[in-house]
C-alpha positions in Angstrom: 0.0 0.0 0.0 1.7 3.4 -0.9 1.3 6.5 0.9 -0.9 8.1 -2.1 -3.1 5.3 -2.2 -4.1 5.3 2.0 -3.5 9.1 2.9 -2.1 12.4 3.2 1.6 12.8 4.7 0.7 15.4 7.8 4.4 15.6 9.2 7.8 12.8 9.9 8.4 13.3 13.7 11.5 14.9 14.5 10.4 14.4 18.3 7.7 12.9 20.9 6.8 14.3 24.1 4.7 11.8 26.5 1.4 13.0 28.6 0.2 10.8 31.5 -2.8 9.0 31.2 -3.3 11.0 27.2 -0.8 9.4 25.1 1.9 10.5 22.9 2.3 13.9 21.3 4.5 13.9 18.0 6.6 17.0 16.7 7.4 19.1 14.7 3.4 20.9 14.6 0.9 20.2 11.6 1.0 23.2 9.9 -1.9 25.3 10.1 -2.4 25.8 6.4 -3.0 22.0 6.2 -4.5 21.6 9.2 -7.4 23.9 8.1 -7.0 22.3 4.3 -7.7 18.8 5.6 -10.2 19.3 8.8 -7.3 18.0 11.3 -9.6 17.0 14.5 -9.9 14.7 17.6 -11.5 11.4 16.0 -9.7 11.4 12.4 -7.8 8.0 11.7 -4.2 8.5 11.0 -1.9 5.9 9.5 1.6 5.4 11.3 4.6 4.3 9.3 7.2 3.2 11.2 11.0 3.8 10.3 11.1 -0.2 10.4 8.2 -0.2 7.8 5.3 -1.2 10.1 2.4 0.1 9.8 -0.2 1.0 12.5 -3.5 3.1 12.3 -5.0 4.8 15.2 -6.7 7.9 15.4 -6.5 11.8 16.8 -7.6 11.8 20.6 -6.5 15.7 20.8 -5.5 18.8 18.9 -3.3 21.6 21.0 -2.6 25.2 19.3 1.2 25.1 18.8 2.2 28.6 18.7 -0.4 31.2 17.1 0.0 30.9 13.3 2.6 28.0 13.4 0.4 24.8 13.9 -0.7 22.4 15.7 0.1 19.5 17.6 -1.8 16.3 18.0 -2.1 13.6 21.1 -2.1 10.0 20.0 -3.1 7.5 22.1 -0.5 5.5 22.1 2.4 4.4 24.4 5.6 6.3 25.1 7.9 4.7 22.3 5.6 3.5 19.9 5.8 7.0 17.7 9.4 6.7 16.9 11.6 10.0 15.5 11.1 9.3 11.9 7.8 8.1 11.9 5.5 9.2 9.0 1.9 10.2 9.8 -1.0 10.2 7.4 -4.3 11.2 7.4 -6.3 8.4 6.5 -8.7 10.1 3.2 
């Protein structure tokens, strides 16, 4: 399955920061010009692409304002770990 075919490429971590008890939130930011392009919101399914090559979907449980104008950041739902740096994320179309 290629990216094209299941999704739109929102960002490749560079970074993850954990939250207790919320999950896992990848950076750099969405920018905001895609995020308002593509409806970025708590509930959307994302596609995870692992630097390894696995593949795991899941889905938005949150969306922070980054920095006014620059983006924003999403929570995952996931374990501390399983968003590795070089992860690709897709929004599932």
């Amino acid at each position: 399955m290629s990216e094209a075919d299941d999704g739109v490429l929102l960002i490749v971590v560079e970074d993850s920061f954990h939250v207790a008890e919320r999950g896992v939130i990848p950076v750099p930011p969405i920018p905001l010009a895609m995020c308002e392009k593509y409806a970025i919101a708590q509930g959307r399914e994302v596609r995870l692409i692992l630097p390894d090559g696995t593949e795991q979907r899941t889905f938005i449980a949150g969306v922070e304002f980054f920095s006014r104008g620059v983006g924003r950041t999403i929570l995952l739902p996931l374990p501390f770990g399983q968003v590795p740096k070089g992860t690709r994320i897709l929004l599932i179309t």
